[in-house]
N, C-alpha and C positions, 0 to 999 in steps of 0.2 A: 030983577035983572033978567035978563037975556030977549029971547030965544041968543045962543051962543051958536056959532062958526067958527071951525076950525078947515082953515084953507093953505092946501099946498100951494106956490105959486112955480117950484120946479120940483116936484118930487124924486125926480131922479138924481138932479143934483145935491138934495139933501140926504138923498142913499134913503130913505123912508121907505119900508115897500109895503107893502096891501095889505101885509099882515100886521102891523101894526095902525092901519087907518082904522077910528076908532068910529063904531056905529052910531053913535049918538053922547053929547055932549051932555052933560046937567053942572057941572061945575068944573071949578081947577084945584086943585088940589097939589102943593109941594111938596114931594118926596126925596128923603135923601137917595144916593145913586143903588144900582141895581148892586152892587158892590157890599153898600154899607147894608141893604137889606135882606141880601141870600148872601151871607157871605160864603157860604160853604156848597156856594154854586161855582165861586169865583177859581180861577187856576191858581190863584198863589201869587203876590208878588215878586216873586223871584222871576217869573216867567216875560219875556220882555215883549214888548205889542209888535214887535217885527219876528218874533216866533210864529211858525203856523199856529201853533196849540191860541195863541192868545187872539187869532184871527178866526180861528174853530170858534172860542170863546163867545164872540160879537157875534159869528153866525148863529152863532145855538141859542144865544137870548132875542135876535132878529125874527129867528124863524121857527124855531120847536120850543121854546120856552113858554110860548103861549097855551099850548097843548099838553107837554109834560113837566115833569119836577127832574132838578137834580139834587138827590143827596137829603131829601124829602123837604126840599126848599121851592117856592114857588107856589101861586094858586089856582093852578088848574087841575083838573078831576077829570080833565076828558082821556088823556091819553097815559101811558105807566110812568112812574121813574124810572130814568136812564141811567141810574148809576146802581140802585138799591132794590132789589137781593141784590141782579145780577146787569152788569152792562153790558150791552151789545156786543163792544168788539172782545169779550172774553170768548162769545159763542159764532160772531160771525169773520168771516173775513172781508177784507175793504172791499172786494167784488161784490157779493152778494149785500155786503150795507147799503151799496151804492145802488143794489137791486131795490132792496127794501125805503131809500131815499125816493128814488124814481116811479116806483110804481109798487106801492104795499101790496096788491093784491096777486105782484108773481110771485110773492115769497111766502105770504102766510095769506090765504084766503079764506074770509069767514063772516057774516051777516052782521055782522055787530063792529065790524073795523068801520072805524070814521076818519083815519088819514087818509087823507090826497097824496099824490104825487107830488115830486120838483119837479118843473124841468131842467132842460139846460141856462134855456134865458131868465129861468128864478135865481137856480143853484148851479154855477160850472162844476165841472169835475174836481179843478182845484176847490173850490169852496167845499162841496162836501168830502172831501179827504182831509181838510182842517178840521171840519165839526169833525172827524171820525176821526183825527190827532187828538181834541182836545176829549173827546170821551175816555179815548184809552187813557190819556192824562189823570183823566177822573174816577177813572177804573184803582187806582192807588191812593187817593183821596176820599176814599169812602167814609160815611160815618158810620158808626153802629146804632142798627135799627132794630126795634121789639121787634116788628113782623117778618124782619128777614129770616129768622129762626124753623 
């Protein structure tokens, strides 16, 4: 079977963005949802999808999920966990997040950072003041971790 093709035919209209376009295909594979897999990525049921926090939620698996872990859920090694020792919005405030969103290199500079910037036509301002709702959300949701110690 294959060579396989995976083709957007409106990717904007499917909300798909770049970060999720996948390099290269070898098979399909079904998995159940991001939900049933990280659960303790997820905000909680309680939280309703017209809350920012559960719109922070969808951004943060859209766009930084690929890069980091929350709550040491997820498989990526490139970038830290966002909730475990410590979460961001304990140490920054939603200005300088938004610093560290838009361009990592005016906030912490150093040879070995590999995040990019948002912009605004990635990420609006309201969008990343959701992902930084649902962090602080998740800042209360922590699990207990051996290395946080």
């Amino acid at each position: 079977a294959g060579p396989f093709y995976l083709v957007w035919l409106n990717p904007k209209k499917s909300k798909i963005s770049t970060e999720e376009w996948p390099f290269q295909l070898a098979g399909f594979e079904q998995k159940p949802s991001i939900e049933i897999q990280f659960p303790y990525a997820t905000p909680g049921r309680t939280i309703s999808e017209k809350n920012p926090i559960h719109k922070g939620y969808k951004l943060f698996m859209q766009n930084c999920f690929a890069c980091h872990t929350m709550n040491g859920e997820g498989q990526s090694q490139l970038g830290p966990d966002l909730n475990i020792p410590h979460n961001p919005t304990e140490y920054l405030k939603p200005t300088f997040f938004t610093k560290l969103v838009r361009n990592p290199q005016s906030l912490r500079a150093w040879p070995g950072s590999k995040m990019s910037g948002f912009t605004k036509e990635q990420l609006s301002d309201q969008d990343v003041m959701s992902i930084f709702k649902y962090l602080e959300h998740m800042s209360k949701r922590k699990i207990k971790s051996a290395s946080a110690n």
